[in-house]
C-alpha positions in Angstrom: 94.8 140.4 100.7 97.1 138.3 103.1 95.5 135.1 105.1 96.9 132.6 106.8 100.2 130.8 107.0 102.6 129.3 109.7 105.6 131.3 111.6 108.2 129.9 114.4 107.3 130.6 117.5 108.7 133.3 119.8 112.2 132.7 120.8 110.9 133.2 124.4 109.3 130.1 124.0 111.5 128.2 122.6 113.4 125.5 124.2 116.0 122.5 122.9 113.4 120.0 121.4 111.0 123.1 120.1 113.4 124.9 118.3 112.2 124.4 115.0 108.3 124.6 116.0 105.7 126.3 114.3 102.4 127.6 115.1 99.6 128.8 112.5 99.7 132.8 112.6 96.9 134.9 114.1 93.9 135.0 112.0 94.2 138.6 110.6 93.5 139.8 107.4 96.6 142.0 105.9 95.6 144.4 103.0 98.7 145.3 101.2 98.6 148.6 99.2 101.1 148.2 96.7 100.8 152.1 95.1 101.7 153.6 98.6 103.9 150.3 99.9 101.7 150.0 103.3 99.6 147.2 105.0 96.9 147.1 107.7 95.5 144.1 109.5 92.1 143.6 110.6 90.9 141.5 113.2 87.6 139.9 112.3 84.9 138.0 114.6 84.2 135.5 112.0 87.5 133.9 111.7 88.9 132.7 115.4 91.7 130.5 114.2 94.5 130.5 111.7 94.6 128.3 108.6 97.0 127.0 106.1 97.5 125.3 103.6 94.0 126.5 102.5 92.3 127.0 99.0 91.9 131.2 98.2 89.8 131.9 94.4 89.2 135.7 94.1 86.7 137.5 91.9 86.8 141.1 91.5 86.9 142.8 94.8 86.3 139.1 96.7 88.2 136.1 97.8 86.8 132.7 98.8 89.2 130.6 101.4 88.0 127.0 101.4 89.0 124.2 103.4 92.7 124.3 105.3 94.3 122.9 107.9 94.8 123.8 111.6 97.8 123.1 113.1 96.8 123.3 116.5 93.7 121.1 116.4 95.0 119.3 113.6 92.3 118.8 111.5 90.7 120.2 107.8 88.0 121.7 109.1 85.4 122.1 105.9 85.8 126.1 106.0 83.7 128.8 103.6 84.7 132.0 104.1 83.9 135.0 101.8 86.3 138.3 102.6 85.0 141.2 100.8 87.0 144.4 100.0 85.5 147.7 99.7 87.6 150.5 98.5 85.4 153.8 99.6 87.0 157.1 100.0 88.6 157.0 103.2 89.6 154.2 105.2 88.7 150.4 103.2 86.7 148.3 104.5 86.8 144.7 105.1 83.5 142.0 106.0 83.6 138.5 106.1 81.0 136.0 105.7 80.8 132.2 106.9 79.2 130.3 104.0 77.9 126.8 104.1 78.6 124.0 101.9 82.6 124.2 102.2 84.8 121.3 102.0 87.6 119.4 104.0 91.1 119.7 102.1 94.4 121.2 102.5 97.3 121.5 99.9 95.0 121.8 96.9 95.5 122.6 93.6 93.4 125.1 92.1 93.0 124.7 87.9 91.3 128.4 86.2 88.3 126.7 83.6 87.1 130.2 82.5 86.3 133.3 84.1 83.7 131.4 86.4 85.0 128.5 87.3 87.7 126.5 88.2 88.2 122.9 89.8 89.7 121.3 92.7 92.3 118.9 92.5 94.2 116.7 95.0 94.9 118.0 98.4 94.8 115.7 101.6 91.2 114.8 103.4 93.3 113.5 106.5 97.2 113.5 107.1 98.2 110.0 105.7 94.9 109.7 103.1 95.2 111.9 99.6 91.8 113.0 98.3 90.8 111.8 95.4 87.8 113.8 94.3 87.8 116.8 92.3 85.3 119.9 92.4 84.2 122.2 90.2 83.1 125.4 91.5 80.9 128.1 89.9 81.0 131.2 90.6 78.9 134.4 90.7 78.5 138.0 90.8 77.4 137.2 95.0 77.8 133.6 95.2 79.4 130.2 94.7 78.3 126.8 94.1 80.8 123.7 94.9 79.6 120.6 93.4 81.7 117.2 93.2 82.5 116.0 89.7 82.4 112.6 88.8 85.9 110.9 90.0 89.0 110.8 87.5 90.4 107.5 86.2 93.5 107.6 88.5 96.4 105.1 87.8 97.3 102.3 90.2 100.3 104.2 90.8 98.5 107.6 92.2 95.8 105.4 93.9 99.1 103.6 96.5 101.5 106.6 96.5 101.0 108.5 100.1 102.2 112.1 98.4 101.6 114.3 95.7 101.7 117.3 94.8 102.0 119.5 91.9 100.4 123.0 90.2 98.3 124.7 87.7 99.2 124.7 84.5 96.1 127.1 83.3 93.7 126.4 81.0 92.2 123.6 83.5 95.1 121.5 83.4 96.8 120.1 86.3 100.0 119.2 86.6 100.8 115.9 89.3 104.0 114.7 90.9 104.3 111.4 93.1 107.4 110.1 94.1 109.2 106.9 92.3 110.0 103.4 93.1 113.2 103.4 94.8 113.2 99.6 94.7 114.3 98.9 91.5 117.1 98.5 89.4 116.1 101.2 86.9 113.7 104.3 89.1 112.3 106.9 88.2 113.0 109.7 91.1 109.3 111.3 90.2 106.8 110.4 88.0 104.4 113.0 85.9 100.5 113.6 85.3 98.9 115.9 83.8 95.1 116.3 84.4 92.8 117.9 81.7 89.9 119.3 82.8 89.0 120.9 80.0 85.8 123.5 79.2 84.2 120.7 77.0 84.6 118.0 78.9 82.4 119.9 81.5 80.0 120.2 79.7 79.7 116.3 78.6 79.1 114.5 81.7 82.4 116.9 83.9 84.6 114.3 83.5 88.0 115.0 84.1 90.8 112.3 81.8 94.3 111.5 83.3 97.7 111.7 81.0 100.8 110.1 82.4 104.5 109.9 81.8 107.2 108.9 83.4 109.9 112.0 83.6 111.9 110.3 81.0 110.6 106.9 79.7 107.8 106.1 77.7 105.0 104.9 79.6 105.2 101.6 78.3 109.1 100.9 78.6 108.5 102.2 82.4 109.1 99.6 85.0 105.8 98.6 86.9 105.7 98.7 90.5 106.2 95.5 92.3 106.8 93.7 95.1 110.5 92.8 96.4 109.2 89.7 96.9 106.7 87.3 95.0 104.0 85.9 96.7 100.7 84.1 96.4 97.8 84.5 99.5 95.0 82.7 99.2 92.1 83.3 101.4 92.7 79.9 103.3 95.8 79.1 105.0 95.5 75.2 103.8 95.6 76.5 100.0 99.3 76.0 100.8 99.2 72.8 101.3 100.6 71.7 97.7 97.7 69.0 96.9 98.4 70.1 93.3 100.3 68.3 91.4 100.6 71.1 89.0 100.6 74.3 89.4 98.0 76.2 87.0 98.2 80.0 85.6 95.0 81.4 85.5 95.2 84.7 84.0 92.0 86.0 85.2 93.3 85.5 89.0 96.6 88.0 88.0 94.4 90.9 87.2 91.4 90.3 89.9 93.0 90.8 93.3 90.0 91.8 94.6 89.2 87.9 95.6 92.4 87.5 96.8 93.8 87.4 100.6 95.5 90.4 100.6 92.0 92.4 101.0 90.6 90.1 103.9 89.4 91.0 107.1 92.8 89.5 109.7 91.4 90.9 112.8 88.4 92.6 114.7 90.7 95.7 114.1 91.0 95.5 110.2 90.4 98.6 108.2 92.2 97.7 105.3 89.8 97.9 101.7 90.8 97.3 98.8 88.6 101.1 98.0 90.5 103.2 100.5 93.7 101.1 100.9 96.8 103.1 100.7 100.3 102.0 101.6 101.7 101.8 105.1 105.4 100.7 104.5 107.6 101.8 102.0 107.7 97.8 100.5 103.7 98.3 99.7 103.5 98.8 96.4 100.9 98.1 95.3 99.2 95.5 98.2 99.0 95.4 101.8 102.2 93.4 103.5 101.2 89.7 104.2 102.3 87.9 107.9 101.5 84.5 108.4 100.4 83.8 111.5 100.9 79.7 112.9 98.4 80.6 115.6 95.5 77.9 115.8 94.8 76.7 112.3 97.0 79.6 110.9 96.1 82.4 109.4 97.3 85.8 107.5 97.1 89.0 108.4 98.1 92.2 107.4 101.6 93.8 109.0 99.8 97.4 109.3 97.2 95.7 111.5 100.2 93.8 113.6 101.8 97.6 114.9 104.9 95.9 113.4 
């Protein structure tokens, strides 16, 4: 079975600046016999717009698509669909079946547990926000059952980079690419996970563990991620001021940035939490870009919240 997908569209419609557009296809159904080398489309009621990017699992003689994205709405709409394929003599047939309890993702990978279930891993829950959760879904001889599992302990790394992606490796492991730090003097181009989600770790609590690597380093040789430039916000703009007369390292403040300025609320328009944060610019690392602004008393605020 053949679902989904993106082609160009037709050269009739092209122009200068659309050259290179694409459109979702039509949402048929292609069932590809590979003994006689033929294919036949069907046109089903249930599905009314074309998906990719979307999650397919298959049992037997049925698939279940989950999630995708829409090109022309753009958006993940939180799909269930259940396509079943019967072989009769004669002509085969082909139902589907809206489902409740589907979920929003696109470019998910999908990591084979046992013979009944499997888990959901990455994938995007909007355009610029990764999602982090991971779902385990059961399956049965006429149904399926989706449940969340209890969030993976991802590196600081994972948490700020915009992109991943990556595969199945089988056996419930999946294997994680994000992109290095190209601003430093020794980079990495990509940098490697691998998470287990193993059969026995379901069954104690379904918690899934997180292995890095750097593509060639050891872990703990590997350059952490850091600013360009150093700096220190405080959550007042006169904590500036220099009334010190000596400057004092606390080392509980360089591990809790929680309490510090770069998570406080600049404007009326601020969204940035330290929870759902995620970088904006290429120089955030691993906080939010800092402006000071001499306006009033002076104050900081964040450059993503500025336009800038």
């Amino acid at each position: 079975v053949l679902f989904g997908g993106r082609s160009y569209i037709p050269s009739t419609q092209r122009t200068t600046e659309t050259w290179n557009r694409v459109a979702d296809c039509l949402p048929h159904i292609f069932l590809v016999d590979f003994e006689f080398g033929c294919a036949t489309s069907y046109i089903l009621p249930e599905l009314q717009d074309g998906l990719s990017f979307h999650v397919s699992i298959a049992r037997n003689d049925t698939i279940y698509i989950l999630g995708g994205h829409s090109l022309a709405s753009n958006t993940r709409p939180a799909n269930l669909y259940r396509i079943r394929v019967d072989l009769p003599l004669g002509s085969p047939a082909v139902s589907c079946t809206i489902l409740p309890g589907g979920i929003s993702v696109s470019s998910a990978i999908l990591c084979q547990i046992n013979n009944d279930e499997c888990v959901i891993v990455g994938g995007y829950q909007l355009e610029n926000q990764k999602r982090m959760v991971c779902n385990l879904v059961s399956l049965g001889d006429d149904k399926i059952e989706i449940r969340e599992m209890e969030t993976p302990d991802w590196t600081p790394d994972i948490k700020h980079s915009k992109i991943w992606f990556g595969c199945s490796m089988g056996n419930g492991t999946a294997f994680l690419v994000i992109p290095g730090d190209n601003k430093q003097a020794v980079s990495e181009p990509f940098y490697f996970y691998m998470l287990k989600c193993s059969e026995d770790e379901m069954n104690e609590g379904q918690k899934a563990s997180t292995n890095s690597q750097a593509s060639t380093e050891d872990p703990g040789d590997s350059t952490p991620f850091e600013d360009s430039e150093e700096f220190c916000f405080g959550a007042e703009a006169n904590s500036f001021d220099g009334d010190d007369e000596f400057d004092t390292y606390n080392e509980d403040d360089e591990e809790d940035e929680s309490v510090t300025g770069y998570w406080i609320t600049c404007c009326p328009s601020c969204d940035v939490d330290i929870n759902t944060w995620v970088p904006f610019y290429s120089t955030e690392l691993n906080k939010p870009a800092m402006i000071y602004c001499s306006h009033g008393d002076g104050h900081w605020v964040h450059a993503q919240c500025m336009d800038l």
